[in-house]
DOSESE-393674 format. One record per residue (C-alpha): residue in one letter; x, y, z; residue number from 1. Coordinates in steps of 0.2 Angstrom, whole numbers. Example, Ala and Ser with C-alpha at 12.3 -4.5 7.8 and 13.67 -1.06 7.14 Angstrom:
# residues 2
R   residu       u       v       w   num
R        A      62     -22      39     1
R        S      68      -5      36     2
# end
This chain:
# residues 151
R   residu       u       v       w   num
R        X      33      45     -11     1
R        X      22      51     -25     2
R        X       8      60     -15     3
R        X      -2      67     -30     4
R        X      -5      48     -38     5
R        X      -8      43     -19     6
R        X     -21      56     -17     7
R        X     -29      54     -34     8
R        X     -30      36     -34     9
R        X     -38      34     -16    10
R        X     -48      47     -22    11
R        X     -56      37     -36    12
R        X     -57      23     -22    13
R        X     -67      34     -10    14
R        X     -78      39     -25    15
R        X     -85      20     -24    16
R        X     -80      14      -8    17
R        X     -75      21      10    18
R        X     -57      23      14    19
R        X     -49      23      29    20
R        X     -31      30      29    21
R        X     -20      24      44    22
R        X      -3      32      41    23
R        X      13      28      50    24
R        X      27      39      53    25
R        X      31      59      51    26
R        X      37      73      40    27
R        X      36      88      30    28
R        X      23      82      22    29
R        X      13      75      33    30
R        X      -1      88      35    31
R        X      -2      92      16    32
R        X      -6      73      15    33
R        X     -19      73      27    34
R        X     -28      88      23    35
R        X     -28      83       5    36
R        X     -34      66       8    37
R        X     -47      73      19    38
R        X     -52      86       5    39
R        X     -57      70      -4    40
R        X     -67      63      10    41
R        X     -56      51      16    42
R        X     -54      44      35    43
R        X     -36      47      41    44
R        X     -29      41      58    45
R        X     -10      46      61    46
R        X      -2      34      72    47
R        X      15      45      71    48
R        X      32      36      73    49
R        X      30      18      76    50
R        X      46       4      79    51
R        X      39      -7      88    52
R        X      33     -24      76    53
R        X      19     -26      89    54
R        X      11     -11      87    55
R        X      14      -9      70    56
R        X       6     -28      65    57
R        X      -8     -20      77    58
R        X      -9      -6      62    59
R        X      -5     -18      48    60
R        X     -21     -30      54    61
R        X     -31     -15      53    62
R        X     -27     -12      36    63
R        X     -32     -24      16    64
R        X     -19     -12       6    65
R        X       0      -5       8    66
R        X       3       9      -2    67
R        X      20       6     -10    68
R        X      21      21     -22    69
R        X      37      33     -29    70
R        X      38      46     -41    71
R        X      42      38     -58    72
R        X      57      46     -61    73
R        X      66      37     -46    74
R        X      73      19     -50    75
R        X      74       6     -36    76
R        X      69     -11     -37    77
R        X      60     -14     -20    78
R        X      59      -5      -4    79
R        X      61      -5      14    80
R        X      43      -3      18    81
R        X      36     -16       5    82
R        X      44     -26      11    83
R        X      38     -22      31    84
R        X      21     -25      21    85
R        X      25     -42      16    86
R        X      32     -45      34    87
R        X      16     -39      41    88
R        X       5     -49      31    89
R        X      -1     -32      19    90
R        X      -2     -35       1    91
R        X       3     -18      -9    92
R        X      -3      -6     -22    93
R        X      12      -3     -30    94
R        X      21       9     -41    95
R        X      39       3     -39    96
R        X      44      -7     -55    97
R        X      58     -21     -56    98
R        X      59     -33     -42    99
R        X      44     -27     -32   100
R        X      33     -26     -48   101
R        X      36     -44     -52   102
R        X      34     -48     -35   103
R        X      16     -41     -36   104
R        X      13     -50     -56   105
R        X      20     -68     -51   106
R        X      15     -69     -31   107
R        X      -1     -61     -31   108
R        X       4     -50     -15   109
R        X      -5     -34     -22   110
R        X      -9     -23     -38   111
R        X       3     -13     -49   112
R        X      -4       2     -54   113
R        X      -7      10     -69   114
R        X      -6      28     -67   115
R        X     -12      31     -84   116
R        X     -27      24     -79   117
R        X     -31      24     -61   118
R        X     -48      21     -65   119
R        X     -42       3     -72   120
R        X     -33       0     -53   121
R        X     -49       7     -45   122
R        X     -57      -6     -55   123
R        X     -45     -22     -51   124
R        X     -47     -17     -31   125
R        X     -66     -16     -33   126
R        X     -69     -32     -40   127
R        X     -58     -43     -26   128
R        X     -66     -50     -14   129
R        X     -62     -54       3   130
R        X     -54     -70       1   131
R        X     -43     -63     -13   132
R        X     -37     -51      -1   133
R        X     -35     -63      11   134
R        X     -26     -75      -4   135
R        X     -15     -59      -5   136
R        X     -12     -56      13   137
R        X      -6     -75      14   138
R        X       5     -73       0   139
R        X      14     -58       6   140
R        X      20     -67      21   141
R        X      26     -82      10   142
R        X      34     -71      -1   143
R        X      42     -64      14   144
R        X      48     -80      23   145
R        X      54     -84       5   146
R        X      67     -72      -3   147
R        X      67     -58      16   148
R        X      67     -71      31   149
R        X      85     -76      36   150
R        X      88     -86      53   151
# end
């Protein structure tokens, strides 16, 4: 996961708009990540480790972005938990390239963002509305049932 774009790019969201981040799961890092999101005003409510699809569509409902982002030295084409988004129903602001990048150009389940310019992905988010947002969230689920769902 690449923290410091993370933390940058929420940032620049919290500059303009109140974020809430609701995190999932454990590690190292953790507490770094919380402190330094809270270091930039921002809302954070750890859930811990959570299996259990119930409670974590109960967290995914909560929630109008994913955050799908890698360092960008790593190459992957698309990853577990984007693809838990898109089963939940959460579009993505993405850094993975390949598959998961396309999936966010030709499906509309997200943003892909451009780390040169996070201010040009602060931007895009800003000028959605609900109902894209909800497009998206729609989308993800096709995409999901789709290419991931297999009786």
């Amino acid at each position: 996961t690449d923290l410091d774009c993370m933390v940058s790019l929420l940032g620049k969201l919290q500059e303009r708009k109140k974020v809430v981040v609701h995190l999932v799961g454990a590690g190292e890092s953790l507490e770094l990540l919380t402190q330094r999101f809270k270091e930039k005003g921002i809302e954070v409510i750890c859930y811990g480790i959570v299996y259990d699809q119930n409670k974590l569509q109960t967290i995914f409902d909560k929630c109008s972005w994913g955050i799908n982002m890698i360092k960008d030295d790593l190459a992957i084409g698309i990853t577990m938990k984007s693809v838990t988004y898109f089963l939940g129903g959460v579009p993505i602001l993405n850094t993975v390239p390949g598959d998961t990048e396309r999936f966010v150009e030709n499906r509309n389940v997200g943003i892909n963002i451009n780390r040169t310019s996070l201010e040009e992905t602060v931007d895009k988010i800003m000028q959605l509305t609900q109902n894209d947002i909800v497009e998206m969230k729609q989308n993800a689920v096709r995409l999901y049932q789709d290419v991931f769902y297999t009786e």
